[in-house]
Each structure stands twice: as C-alpha cells, then as structure tokens.
C-alpha positions as CSV (number, residue, x, y, z in Angstrom):
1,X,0.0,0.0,0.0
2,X,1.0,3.4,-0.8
3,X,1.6,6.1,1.6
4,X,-0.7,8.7,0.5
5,X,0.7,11.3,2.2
6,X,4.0,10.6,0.9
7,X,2.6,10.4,-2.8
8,X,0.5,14.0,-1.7
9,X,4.4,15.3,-0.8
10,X,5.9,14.5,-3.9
11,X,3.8,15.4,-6.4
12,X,3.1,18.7,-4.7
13,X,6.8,19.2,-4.9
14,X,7.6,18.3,-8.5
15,X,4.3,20.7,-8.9
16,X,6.4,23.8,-7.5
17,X,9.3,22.9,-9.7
18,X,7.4,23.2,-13.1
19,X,6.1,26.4,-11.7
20,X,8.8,28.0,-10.4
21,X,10.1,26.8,-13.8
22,X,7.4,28.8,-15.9
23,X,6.5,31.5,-13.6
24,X,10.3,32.8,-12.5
25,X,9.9,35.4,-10.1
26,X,12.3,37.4,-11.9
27,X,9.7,38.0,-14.9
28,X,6.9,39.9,-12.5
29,X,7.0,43.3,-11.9
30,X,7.0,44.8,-8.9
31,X,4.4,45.5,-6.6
32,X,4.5,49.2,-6.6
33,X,4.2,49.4,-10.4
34,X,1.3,47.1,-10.6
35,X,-0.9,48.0,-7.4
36,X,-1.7,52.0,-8.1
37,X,-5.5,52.9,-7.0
38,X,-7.1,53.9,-10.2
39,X,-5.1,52.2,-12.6
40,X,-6.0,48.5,-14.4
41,X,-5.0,45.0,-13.2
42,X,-3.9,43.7,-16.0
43,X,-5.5,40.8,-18.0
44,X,-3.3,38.3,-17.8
45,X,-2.0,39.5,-13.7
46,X,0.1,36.5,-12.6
47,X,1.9,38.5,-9.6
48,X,4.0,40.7,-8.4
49,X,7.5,40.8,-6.7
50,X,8.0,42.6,-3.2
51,X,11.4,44.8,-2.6
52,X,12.2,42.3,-0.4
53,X,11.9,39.3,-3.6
54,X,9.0,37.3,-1.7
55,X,6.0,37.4,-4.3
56,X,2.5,38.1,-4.3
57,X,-0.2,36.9,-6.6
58,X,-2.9,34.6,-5.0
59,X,-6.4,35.5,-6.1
60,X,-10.1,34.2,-4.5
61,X,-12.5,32.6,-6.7
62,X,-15.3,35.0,-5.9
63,X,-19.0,33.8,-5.6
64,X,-19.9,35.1,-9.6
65,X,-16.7,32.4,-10.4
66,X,-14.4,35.9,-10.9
67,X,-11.2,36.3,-9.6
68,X,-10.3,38.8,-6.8
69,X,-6.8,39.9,-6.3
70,X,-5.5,41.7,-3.1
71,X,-2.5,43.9,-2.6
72,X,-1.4,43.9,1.5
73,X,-5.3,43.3,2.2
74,X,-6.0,47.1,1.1
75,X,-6.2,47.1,-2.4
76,X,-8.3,44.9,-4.7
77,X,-9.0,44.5,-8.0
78,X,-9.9,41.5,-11.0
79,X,-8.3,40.9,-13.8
80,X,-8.3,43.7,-16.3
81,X,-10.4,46.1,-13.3
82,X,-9.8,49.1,-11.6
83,X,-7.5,48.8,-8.4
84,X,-9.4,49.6,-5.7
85,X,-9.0,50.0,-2.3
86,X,-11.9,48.9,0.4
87,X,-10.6,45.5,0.4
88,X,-12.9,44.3,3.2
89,X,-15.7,44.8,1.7
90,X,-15.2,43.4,-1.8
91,X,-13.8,40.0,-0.5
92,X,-17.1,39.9,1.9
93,X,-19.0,40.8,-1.8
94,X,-17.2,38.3,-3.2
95,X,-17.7,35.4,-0.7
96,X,-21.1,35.9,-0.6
97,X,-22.3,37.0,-3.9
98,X,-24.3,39.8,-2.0
C-alpha cells in the first residue's frame, strides 16, 4: 500500500518545480508598479514581486466564479479592473455574492 501522504508530498513538490520553472519570479514586476488605485490590473496578472523578492499573486475565486486579487489586504481589483481600495468589503462581496 502506498503512503498517501508521501505520494500527496511528492507530487506537490515536482508541482512547485514546473512552476517555479514557468513562472520565475524574476519575470513579474513589482508590486509598486502594478498596485496603483485607479489604474487597471492587467488581464493576464500572474503576480507581483516585493522589494524584499517574496511574491504576491494569489487570487479568491469569488461567488460570480471571478477572480479577486488583493495587494497587502488594502487594495483589490480582478483581472483587467480598476485597483481599488476597500478590500474588506469586496472579498465579503465576493464570498457571498451579495
């Protein structure tokens, strides 16, 4: 018998590989030039790289099946929409559709 867990490990590992493969972190652009109120998250937002190098980039699959993207839990925005900020409120709109 196989141990799952161990099977769970290594495929989720080889997983990070390929992407860290395809998505270097040295190809997205930094938060500050991406995360401006007003502006537009681009369509094809895959992240964005912190002075520090650590990356950001996660999005929640809203209620409506979009796509919301945070910067620092302040600003928000989906792909190809105005940055916003009021983050509290649109991930609450977006959980629950209302």
């Amino acid at each position: 018998m196989y141990d799952v867990w161990g099977v769970v490990v290594v495929v989720g590992t080889l997983a990070l590989i390929v992407l860290g493969l395809v998505f270097s972190h040295e190809d997205l652009p930094a938060c500050g030039e991406v995360w401006t109120a007003g502006s537009t998250l681009p369509r094809d937002y895959q992240g964005c790289q912190y002075p520090s190098g650590a990356t950001a980039g996660a999005g929640f699959t809203c209620a409506d099946c979009s796509i919301l993207f945070d910067y620092r839990l302040q600003l928000y925005a989906v792909a190809d929409g105005i940055i916003e900020s009021g983050y509290r409120e649109a991930y609450l709109h977006c959980l629950t559709g209302r």
